[in-house]
N, C-alpha and C positions, 0 to 999 in steps of 0.2 A: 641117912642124912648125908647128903653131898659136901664134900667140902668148899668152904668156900675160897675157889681158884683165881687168884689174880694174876696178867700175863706182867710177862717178865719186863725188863727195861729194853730188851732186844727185839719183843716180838711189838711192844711198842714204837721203839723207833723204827722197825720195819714196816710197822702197817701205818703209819703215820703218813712214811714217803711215799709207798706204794699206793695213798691214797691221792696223795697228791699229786703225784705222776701222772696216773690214770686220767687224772681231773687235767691237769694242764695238756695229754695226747688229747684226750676226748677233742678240746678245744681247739686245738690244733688242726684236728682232723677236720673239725665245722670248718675252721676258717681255712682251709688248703681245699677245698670240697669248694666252698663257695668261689676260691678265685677263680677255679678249674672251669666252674657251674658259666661264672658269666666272662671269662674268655680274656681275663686281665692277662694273664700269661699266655702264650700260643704254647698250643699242646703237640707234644711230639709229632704222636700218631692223630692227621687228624680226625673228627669228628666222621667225616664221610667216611671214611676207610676204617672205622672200629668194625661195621658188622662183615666187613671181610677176615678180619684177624681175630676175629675175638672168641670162634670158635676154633681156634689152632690149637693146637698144643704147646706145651711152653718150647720145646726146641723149633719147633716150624715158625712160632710169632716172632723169636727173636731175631732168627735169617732172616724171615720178610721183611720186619722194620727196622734191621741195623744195629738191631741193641744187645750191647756187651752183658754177660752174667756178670755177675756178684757185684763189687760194691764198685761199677764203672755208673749207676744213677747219679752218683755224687755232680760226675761232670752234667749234667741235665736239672740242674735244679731248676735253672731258667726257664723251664717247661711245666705248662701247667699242668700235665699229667704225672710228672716226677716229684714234683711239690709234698705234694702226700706222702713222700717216702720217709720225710723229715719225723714228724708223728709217729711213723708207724716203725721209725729206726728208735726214736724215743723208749717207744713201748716196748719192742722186742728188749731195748737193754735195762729195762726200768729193775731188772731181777738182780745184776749188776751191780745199778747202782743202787739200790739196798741190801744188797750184801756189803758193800764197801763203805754203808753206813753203820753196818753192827758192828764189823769186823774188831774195829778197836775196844769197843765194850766186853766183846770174849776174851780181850790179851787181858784188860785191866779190871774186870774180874776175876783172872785168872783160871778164864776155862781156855788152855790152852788147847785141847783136844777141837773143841766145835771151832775156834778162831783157823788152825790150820785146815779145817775142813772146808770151811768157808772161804779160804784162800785159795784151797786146793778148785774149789767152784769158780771163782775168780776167774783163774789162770784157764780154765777148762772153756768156760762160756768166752774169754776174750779169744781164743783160741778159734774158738769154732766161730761166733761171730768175724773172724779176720779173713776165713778160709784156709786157713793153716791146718786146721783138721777139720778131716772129712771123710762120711762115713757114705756109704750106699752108691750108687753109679752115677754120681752128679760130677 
């Protein structure tokens, strides 16, 4: 006979945000997708010139069309094809920011072990998200 498992206050407020996140990128995405779709923003790269670029590789696309690595999109939001990036920065950090919502429930519970773990994740993903570390040939 199984016991029966109820999750924790942490694994609650995490999948709570995590679901909400989700649900607010998803939306995000529709509605960045759709302004791209009908041309409300002008797109960087245009429309004509994607099937020239779009089979490059990622260091050949970026010489051809001018565009900076890592987080130089920010300046391009005004572009309907950088719009998306909004969402899809959301979601990459949604892990983030539900870590940063347990974080306090493990000091005042007093699991101090998982709170500095979960800090240590923090400081690790803001890190790598910044480009301040970095691993492989990029």
């Amino acid at each position: 006979m199984a016991k029966d498992l109820k999750p924790s206050e942490e694994q609650l407020a995490y999948a709570y945000l995590l679901d909400l996140g989700m649900k607010i990128g998803l939306a995000l995405l529709i509605i960045t997708f759709i302004i791209y779709l009908t041309g409300i923003l002008t797109p960087y790269v245009p429309i004509s010139d994607l099937t020239k670029v779009w089979g490059l590789n990622v260091h050949h696309y970026l010489e051809v069309t001018g565009i900076k690595p890592g987080w130089a999109w920010v300046n391009h939001l005004n572009k309907g094809d950088f719009i998306n990036f909004i969402p899809l920065a959301l979601l990459a950090g949604l892990t983030i920011i539900c870590y940063l919502r347990i974080l306090p429930i493990f000091f005042r519970k007093g699991d101090r072990l998982y709170g500095i773990l979960v800090l240590l994740q923090i400081v690790v993903l803001i890190l790598a998200a910044s480009g301040v570390l970095k691993v492989g040939g990029h």
